[in-house]
ZAMARGU-4260 file (C-alpha; in steps of 0.2 Angstrom, whole numbers, plus 5000, padded with zeros to 4 digits):
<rodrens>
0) 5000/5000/5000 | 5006/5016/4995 | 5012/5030/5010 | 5001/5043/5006 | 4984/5032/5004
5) 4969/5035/5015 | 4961/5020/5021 | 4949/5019/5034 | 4959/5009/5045 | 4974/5021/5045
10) 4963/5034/5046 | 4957/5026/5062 | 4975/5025/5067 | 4977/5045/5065 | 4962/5047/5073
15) 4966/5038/5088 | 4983/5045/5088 | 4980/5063/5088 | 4966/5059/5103 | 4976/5049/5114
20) 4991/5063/5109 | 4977/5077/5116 | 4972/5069/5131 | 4988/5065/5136 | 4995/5083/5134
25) 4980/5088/5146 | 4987/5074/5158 | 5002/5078/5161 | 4998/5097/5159 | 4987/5095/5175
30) 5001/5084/5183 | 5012/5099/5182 | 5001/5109/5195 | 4992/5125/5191 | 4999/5138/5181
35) 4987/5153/5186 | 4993/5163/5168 | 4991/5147/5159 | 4977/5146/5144 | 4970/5131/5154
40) 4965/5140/5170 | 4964/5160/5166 | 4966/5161/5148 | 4958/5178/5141 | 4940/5172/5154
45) 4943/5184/5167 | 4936/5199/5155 | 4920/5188/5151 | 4918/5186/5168 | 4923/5202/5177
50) 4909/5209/5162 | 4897/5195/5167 | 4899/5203/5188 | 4895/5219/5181 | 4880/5217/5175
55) 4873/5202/5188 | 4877/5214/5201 | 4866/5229/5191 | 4880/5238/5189 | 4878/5238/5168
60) 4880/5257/5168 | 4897/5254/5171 | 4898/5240/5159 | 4914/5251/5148 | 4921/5256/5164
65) 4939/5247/5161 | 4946/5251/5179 | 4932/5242/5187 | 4935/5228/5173 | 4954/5228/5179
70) 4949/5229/5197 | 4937/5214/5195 | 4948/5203/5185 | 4963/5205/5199 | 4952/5204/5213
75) 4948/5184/5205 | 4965/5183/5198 | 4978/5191/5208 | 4991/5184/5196 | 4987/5194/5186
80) 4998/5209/5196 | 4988/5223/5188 | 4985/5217/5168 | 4967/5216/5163 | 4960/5209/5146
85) 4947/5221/5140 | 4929/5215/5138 | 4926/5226/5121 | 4908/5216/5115 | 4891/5222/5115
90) 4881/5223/5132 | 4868/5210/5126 | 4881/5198/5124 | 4887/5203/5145 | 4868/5201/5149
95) 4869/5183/5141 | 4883/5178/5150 | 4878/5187/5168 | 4872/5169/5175 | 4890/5164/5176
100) 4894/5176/5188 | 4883/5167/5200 | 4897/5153/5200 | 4915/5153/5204 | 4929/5159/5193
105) 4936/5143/5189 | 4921/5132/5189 | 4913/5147/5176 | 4928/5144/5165 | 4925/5126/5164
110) 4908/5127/5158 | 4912/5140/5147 | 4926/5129/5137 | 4912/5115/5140 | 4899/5126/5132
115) 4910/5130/5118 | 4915/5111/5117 | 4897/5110/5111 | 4897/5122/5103 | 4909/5113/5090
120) 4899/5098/5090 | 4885/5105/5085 | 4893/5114/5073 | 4900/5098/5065 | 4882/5088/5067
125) 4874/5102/5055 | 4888/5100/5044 | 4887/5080/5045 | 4869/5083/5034 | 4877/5092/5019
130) 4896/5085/5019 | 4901/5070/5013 | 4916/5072/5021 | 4911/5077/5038 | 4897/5064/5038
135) 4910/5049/5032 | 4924/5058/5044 | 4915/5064/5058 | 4926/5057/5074 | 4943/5062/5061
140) 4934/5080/5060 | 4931/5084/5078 | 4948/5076/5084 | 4957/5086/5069 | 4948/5102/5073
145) 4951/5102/5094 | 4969/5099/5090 | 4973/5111/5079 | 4981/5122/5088 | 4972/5138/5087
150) 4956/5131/5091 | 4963/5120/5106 | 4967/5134/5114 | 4954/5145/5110 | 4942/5131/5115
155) 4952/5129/5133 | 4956/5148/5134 | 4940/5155/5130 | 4941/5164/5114 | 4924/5164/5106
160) 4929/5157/5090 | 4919/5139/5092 | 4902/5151/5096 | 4907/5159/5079 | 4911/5143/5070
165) 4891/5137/5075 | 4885/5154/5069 | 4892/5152/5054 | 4886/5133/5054 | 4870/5138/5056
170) 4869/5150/5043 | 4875/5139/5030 | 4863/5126/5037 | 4848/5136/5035 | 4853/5146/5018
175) 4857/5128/5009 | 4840/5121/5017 | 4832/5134/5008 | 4825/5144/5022 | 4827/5161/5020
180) 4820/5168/5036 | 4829/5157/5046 | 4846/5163/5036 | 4844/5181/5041 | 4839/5175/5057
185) 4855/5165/5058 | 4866/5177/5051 | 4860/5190/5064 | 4866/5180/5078 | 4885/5183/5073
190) 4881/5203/5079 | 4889/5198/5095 | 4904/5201/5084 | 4896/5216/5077 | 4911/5217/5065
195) 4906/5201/5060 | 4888/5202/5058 | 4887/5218/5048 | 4899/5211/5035 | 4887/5196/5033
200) 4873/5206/5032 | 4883/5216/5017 | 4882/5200/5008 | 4862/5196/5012 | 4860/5214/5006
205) 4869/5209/4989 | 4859/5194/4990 | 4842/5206/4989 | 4833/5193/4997 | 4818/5201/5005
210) 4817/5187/5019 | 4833/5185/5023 | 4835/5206/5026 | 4818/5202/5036 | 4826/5190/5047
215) 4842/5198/5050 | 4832/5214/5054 | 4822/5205/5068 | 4836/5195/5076 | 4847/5213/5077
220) 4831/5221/5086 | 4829/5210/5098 | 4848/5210/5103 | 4846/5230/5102 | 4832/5226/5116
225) 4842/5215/5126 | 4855/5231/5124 | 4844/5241/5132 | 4841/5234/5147 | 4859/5235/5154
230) 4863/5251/5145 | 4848/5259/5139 | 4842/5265/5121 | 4859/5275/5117 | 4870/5261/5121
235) 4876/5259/5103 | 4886/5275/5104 | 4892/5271/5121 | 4898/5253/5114 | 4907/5262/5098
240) 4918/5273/5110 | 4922/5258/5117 | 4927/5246/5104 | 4938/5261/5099 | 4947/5262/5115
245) 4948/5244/5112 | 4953/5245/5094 | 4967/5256/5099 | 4975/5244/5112 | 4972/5228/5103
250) 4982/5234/5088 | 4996/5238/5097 | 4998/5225/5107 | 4989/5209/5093 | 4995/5217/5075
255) 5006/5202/5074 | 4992/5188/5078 | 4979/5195/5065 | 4974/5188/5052 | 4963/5203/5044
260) 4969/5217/5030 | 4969/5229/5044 | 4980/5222/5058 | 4993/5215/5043 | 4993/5234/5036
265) 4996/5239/5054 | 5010/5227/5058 | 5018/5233/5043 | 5017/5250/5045 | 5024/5247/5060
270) 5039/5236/5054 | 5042/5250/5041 | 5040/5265/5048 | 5039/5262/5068 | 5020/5267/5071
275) 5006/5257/5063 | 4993/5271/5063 | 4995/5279/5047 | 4992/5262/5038 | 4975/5259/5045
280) 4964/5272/5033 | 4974/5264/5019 | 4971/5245/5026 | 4951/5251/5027 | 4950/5258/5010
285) 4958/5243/5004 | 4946/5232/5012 | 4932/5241/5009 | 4934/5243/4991 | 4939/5221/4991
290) 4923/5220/5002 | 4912/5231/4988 | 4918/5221/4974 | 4915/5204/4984 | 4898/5209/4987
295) 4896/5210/4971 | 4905/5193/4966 | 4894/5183/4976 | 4879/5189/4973 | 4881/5184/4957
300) 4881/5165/4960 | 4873/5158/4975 | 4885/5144/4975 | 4899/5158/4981 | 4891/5161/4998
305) 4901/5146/5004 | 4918/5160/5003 | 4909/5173/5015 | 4915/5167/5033 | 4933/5166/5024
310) 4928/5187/5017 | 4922/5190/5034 | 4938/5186/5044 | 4949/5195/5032 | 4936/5209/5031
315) 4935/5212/5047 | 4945/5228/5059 | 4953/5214/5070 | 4953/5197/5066 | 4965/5188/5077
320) 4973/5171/5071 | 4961/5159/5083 | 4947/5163/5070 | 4957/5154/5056 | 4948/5139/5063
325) 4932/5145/5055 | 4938/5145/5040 | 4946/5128/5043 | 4928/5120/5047 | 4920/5128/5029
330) 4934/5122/5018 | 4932/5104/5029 | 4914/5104/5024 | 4918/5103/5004 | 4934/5090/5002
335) 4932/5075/4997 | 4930/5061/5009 | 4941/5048/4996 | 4953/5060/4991 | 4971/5058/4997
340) 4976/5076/4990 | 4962/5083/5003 | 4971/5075/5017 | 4987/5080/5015 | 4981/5100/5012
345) 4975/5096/5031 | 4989/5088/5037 | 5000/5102/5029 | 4986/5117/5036 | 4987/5106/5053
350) 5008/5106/5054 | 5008/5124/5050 | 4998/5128/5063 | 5009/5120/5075 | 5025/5129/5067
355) 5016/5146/5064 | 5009/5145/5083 | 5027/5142/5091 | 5034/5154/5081 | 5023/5169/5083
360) 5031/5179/5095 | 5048/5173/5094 | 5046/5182/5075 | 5033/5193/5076 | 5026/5191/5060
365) 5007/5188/5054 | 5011/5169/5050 | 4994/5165/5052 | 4986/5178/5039 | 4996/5168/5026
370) 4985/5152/5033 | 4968/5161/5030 | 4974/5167/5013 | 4979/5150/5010 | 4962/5143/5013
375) 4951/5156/5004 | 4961/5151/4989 | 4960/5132/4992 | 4942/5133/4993 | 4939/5145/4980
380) 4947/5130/4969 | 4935/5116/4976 | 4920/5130/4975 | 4923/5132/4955 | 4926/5111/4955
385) 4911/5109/4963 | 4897/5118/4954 | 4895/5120/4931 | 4912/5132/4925 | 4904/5150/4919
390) 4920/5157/4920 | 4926/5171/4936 | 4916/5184/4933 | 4899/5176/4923 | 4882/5178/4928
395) 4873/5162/4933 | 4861/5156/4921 | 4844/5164/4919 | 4828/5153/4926 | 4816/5148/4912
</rodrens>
């Protein structure tokens, strides 16, 4: 038998090895003792949290107050020695997660990275209905995915990006089911990432579907109620000053792990010319105009809807590299589930991410933008595999 053939039986093999290969690393990361600054047992949780206190205790008003977030986060975790991670999303999304302060810190985090554990298997389940790949692969998929680096330690460190991945799961779900509503409805839910979910709703506008604008419109109204209730009607304005403070400090500290036009302009003003700054109006022109003529790419061929998470990442202010997992999950749902070539892209986008992760500070370069760049470009090819060749820029064909 040839090296590089898949057969189900070394497939199992794989399989078994990267899950014993995880649960042993958790083993003897535990047999360690407690690291208080480690991923595993802080990771960036004490701003969900300390953001989650604020609101249980009614004290929402104060929700963008970021020395009582500092003083809350250090009161749970003195290791901390003054550092705070800034809690920079919408109040609705504090009020969903204000039941959490009703437990301990360290029991929160675990059901948190337990709720975004789910949150992945979900994810794959919908996708099981519609992949041949996923549904023949399933147990390879979610072994593959938790191991893979980025999403390991966004899952154990809680980083929202497995929440994002089932957002964009269901969105796919519903718009290939053909249920418009549900798309918009779906699509909306991804406003917790306001970035996110206006550049989705960009492409449904495109789209010009009347139920699909209907349901985005509904699911943002009632996340602009839930708003109101820990910051009243104006807090849109009061959450924009904010995620500019935010914006600010997350550029200068991140630019090196995102994986978005802006934060890559901004490291490399930065590299250049020693501030990143002035390259941020460029970086948004540039995305904007991308994001103008993409709207209009896709529109033109339902079939291309499948590239928007992947648009959406690199559209996006501040992507940060743990997102690169998301667009990991949409090329997964379109390989092949026979196709040796297909495995060896995900063993190759797999060991990269290993590589890229361990050598992210120690170089200080955007390693994983040139991943997500990588996998917009793989599944641009399988998309134009997939469905009739019009050619780049052709309409689809008329109905009759």
């Amino acid at each position: 038998m040839p090296y590089y053939e898949i057969t189900e039986a070394r497939l199992r093999r794989i399989t078994l090895a990267l899950g014993v290969g995880l649960l042993l690393g958790v083993f003897f990361y535990l047999g360690a003792g407690k690291r208080e600054n480690s991923s595993f047992f802080q990771g960036d949780f004490p701003a969900f949290y300390a953001a989650a206190e604020i609101v249980w205790t009614g004290r929402g008003a104060d929700l963008y107050d970021f020395g009582l977030q500092r003083a809350l986060e250090n009161r749970h975790w003195p290791d901390l020695g003054g550092g705070y991670y800034v809690y920079p999303y919408p109040p609705f999304f504090a009020l969903l997660l204000s039941p959490f302060a009703s437990l301990s810190p360290l029991v929160a985090k675990g059901l948190a990275s337990t709720c975004l554990f789910t949150a992945l298997l979900v994810a794959l389940a919908l996708a099981r209905k519609s992949s041949a790949f996923v549904h023949r692969h399933f147990l390879f998929s979610l072994v593959y995915l938790l191991t893979f680096v980025p999403l390991q330690i966004a899952i154990v460190g809680v980083q929202n990006t497995a929440l994002s991945i089932l957002c964009f799961a269901l969105l796919h779900w519903a718009s290939q089911n053909g249920r418009p509503l549900l798309t918009g409805l779906c699509a909306s839910l991804l406003l917790y990432k306001p970035q996110f979910g206006a550049i989705v709703f960009l492409y449904l506008l495109g789209r010009g579907r009347r139920s699909e604008l209907i349901g985005w419109s509904f699911g943002a109204l009632v996340m602009y109620f839930l708003g109101t209730l820990v910051l009243g009607v104006s807090w849109p304005l009061i959450w924009v000053r904010a995620a500019f403070r935010f914006g600010d400090i997350n550029f200068t500290i991140n630019d090196y792990n995102m994986i978005s036009i802006a934060g890559v302009m901004y490291w490399v003003f930065d590299a250049v010319f020693g501030v990143g700054a002035p390259g941020l109006p460029w970086a948004y022109l540039l995305s904007v105009t991308l994001l103008a003529f993409s709207v209009w790419y896709v529109r033109r061929d339902e079939h291309r809807f499948v590239l928007v998470p992947h648009l959406a990442l690199l559209f996006s202010p501040q992507t940060l590299f743990y997102d690169v997992a998301i667009a990991i999950y949409c090329l997964m749902r379109d390989l092949r589930p026979s196709d040796p070539s297909d495995f060896k892209r995900l063993a190759a986008i797999w060991i990269y991410g290993v590589i890229a992760f361990l050598l992210r500070d120690l170089v200080s370069f955007p390693l994983f933008s040139l991943l997500l760049l990588a996998i917009l470009w793989l599944h641009f090819r399988r998309m134009n595999e997939l469905i009739p060749v019009r050619g780049f820029l052709a309409s689809p064909p008329q109905s009759p």
